[in-house]
C-alpha positions in Angstrom: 116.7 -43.8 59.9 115.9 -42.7 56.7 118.7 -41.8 53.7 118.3 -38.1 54.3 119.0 -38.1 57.8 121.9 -40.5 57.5 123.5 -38.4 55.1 122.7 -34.9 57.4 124.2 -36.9 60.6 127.1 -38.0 58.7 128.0 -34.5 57.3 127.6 -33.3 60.6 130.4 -35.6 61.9 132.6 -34.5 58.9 131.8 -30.7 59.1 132.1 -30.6 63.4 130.3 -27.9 65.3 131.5 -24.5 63.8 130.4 -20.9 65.7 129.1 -18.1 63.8 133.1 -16.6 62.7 133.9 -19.8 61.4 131.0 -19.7 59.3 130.9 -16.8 58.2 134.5 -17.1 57.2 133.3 -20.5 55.5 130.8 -18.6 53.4 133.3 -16.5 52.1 135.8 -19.0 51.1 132.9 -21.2 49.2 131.2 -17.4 47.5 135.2 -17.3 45.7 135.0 -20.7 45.1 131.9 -20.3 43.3 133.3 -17.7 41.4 136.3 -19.4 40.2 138.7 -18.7 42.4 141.1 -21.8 43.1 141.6 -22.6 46.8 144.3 -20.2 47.6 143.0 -17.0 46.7 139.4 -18.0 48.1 141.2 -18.7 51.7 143.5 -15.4 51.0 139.9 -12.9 50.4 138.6 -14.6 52.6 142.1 -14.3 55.6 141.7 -10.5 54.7 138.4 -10.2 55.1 137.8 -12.1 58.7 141.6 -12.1 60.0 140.6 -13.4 63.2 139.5 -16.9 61.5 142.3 -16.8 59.0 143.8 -20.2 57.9 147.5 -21.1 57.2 147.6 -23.3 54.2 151.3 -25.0 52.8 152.2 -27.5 50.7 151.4 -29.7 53.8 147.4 -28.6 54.0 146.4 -27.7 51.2 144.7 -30.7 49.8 142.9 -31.5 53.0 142.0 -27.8 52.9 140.8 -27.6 49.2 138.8 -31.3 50.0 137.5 -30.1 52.9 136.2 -26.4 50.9 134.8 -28.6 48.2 132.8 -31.0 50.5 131.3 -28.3 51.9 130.3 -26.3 48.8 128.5 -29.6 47.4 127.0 -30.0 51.0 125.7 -26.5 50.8 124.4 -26.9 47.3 122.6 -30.1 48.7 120.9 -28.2 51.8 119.6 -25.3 49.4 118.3 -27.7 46.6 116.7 -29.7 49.8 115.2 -26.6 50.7 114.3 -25.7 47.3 112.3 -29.2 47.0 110.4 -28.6 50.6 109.4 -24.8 49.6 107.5 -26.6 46.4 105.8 -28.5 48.3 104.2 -26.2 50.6 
């Protein structure tokens, strides 16, 4: 198994199976994110814009939350650049 696919089946395993909501809501969160928006106010637009996947952070969650968010904005910023690389090459 070569690096690229280890890293794609491992992020799978840390990202889980997520339906079309959850990614859409997902999306949302990272676009603030990528705006500047700190994790709160990126779940919050994000709560008011798709309230059926809307998240309940505390004090409790809010670091896994924000590590979790951040994991996935690099992942996506890895998949697009990946994509970027194979579109070249064509």
């Amino acid at each position: 198994m070569g690096l690229l696919d280890e890293y794609l089946r491992r992020s799978q395993d840390i990202i889980g199976n997520r339906t079309q909501a959850e990614e859409k809501y997902d999306d949302e969160v990272i676009n603030w994110l990528k705006k500047g928006a700190g994790t709160k106010k990126a779940i919050s637009k994000a709560n008011k814009k798709y309230p059926d996947e809307a998240l309940k952070i505390d004090s409790g969650n809010i670091n896994d939350v924000a590590a979790h968010y951040d994991y996935l904005k690099e992942h996506m910023e890895i998949i697009n650049k990946i994509s970027q690389m194979k579109n070249r090459r064509k």
